[in-house]
C-alpha positions in Angstrom: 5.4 13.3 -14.9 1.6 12.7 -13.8 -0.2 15.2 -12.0 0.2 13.8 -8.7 -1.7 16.7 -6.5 -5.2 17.3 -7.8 -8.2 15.4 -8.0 -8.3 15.6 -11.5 -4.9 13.8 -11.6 -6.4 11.6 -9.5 -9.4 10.7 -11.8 -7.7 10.5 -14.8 -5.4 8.2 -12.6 -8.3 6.0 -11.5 -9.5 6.2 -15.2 -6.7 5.0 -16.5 -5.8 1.9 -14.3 -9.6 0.6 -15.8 -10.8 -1.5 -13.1 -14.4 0.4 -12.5 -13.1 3.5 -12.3 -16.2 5.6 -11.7 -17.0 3.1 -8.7 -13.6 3.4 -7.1 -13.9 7.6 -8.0 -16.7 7.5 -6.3 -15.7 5.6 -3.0 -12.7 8.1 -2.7 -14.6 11.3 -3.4 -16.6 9.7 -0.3 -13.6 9.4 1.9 -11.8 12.8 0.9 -15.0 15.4 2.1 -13.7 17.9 0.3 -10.7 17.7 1.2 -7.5 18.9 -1.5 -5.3 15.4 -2.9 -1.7 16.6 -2.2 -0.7 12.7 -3.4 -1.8 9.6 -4.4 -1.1 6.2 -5.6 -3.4 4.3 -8.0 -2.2 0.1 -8.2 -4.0 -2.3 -10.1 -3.4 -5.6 -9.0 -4.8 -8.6 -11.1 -4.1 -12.2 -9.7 -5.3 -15.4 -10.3 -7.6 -17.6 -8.4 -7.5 -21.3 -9.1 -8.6 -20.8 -12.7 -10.1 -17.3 -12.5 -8.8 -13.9 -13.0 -9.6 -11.6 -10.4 -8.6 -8.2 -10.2 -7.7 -5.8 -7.2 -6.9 -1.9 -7.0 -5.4 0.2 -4.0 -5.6 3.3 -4.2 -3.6 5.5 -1.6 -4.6 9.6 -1.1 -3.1 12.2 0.8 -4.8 15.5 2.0 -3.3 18.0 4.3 -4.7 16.0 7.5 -5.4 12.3 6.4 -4.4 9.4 4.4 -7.2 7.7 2.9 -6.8 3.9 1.8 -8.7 2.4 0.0 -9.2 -1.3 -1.7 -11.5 -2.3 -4.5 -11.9 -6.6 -5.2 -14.2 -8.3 -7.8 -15.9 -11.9 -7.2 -17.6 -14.1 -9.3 -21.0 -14.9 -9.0 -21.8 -17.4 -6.0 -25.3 -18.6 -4.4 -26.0 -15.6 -2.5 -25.0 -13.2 -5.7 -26.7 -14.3 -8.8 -24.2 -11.8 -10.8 -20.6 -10.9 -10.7 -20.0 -8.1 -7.9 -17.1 -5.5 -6.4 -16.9 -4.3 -3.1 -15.0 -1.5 -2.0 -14.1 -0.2 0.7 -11.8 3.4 2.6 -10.1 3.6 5.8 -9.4 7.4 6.7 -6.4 7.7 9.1 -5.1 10.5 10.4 -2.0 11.6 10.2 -1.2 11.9 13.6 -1.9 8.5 13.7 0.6 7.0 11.3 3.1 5.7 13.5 5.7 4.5 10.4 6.6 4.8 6.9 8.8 1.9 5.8 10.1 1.9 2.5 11.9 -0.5 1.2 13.6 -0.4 -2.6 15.6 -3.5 -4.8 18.4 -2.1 -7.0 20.5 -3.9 -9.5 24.4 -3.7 -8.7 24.0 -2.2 -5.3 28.1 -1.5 -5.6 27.6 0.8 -8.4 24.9 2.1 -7.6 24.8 6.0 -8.5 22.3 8.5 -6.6 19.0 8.9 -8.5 19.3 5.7 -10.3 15.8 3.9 -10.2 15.2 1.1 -8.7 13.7 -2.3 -9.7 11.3 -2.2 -7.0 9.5 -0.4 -3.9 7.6 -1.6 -1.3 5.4 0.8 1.3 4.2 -0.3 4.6 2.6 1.8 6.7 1.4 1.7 10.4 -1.1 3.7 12.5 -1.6 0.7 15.2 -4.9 -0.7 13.7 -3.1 -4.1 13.2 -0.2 -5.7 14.3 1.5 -8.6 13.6 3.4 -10.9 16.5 6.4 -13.3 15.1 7.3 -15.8 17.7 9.8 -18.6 17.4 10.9 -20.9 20.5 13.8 -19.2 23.0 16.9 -21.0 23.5 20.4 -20.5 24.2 24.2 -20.8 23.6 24.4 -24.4 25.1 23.7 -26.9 22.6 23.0 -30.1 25.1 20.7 -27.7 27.0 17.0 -29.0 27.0 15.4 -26.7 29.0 12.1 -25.2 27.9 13.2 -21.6 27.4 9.6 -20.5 26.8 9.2 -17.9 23.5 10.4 -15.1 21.8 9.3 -12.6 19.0 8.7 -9.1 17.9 5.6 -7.2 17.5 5.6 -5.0 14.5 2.8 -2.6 12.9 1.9 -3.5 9.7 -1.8 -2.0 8.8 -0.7 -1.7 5.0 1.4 -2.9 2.3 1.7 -2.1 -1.4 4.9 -3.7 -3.6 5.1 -1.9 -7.5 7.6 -3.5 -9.4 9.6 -1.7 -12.7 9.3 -5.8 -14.4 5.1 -6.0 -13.2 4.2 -2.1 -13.5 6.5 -0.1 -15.3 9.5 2.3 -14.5 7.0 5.2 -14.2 4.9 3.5 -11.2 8.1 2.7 -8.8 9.0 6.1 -9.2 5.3 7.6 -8.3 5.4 5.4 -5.6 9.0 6.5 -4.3 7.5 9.8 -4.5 4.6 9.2 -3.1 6.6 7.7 0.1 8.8 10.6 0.2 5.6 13.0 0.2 3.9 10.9 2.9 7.1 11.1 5.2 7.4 14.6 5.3 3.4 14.5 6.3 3.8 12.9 8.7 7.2 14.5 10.3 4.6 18.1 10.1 2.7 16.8 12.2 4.1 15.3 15.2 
């Protein structure tokens, strides 16, 4: 099992997803102060873009008082760049702000399903209110001939972050640092309300 507590787990984390590690080191040392890792996350993400490979890492931390998010992306060169570039970026949120912790898991034969078996994958969205998100759909009602305008309806839902590992895309290993990671990030969060 990884190191999941230290910042030395952390680097060799970072180091091993390979996607400019000592840049995105760097940006975190920025965001953590000082502060001790209790857990993180590293996820490399490549994707394509029209005909271009493009490659994404998130990397989620958390210290005794914050969870620090942050996001590397590469470009290509363009007008204004003369030479591919990366930015990167940390949002520090404290855990008093997190307002939810949803995680959500896949398993193969749910009616067998056996406690501690692993599943096929996890996603984690978490909220602290800096976005949210507003579904709306037309309003109606039980009469079918009715054509009155019943105006809208919808939900409002926080959803400032979300990260899907998969056991088929990232391995076994990665679903069940993320599982752990959630589970580590809960209890956080329940300390300090």
């Amino acid at each position: 099992m990884p190191d999941t507590g230290t910042h030395e787990g952390l680097r060799l984390a970072i180091q091993e997803a390979g996607y400019y590690p000592n840049l995105v080191a760097d940006t975190l040392e920025t965001a953590l102060a000082g502060e001790p890792v209790q857990s993180y996350v590293v996820h490399h993400e490549p994707h394509f873009d029209r005909d271009e490979l493009r490659r994404h890492v998130s990397v989620l931390v958390l210290t005794p008082t914050r969870l620090i998010v942050g996001h590397t992306d590469e470009y290509p060169s363009d007008e204004s760049h003369p030479l591919p570039y990366a930015t990167t970026s940390t949002e520090a949120v404290p855990l008093d702000r997190v307002s939810s912790v949803v995680v959500s898991r896949t398993v193969t034969s749910p009616a067998t399903y056996r406690t501690g078996e692993p599943a096929r994958e996890v996603v984690l969205t978490v909220g602290w209110g800096a976005m949210s998100r507003v579904d709306l759909e037309p309003a109606g009602c039980g009469d079918p001939d009715c054509e009155a305008d019943h105006g809208y309806t919808g939900t409002l839902s926080s959803d400032d972050f979300s990260l899907r590992v998969s056991e088929a895309a990232d391995g076994g290993g990665r679903v069940q640092d993320m599982l752990d990671f959630a589970r580590t990030l809960s209890a956080a969060t329940v300390r300090v309300r």
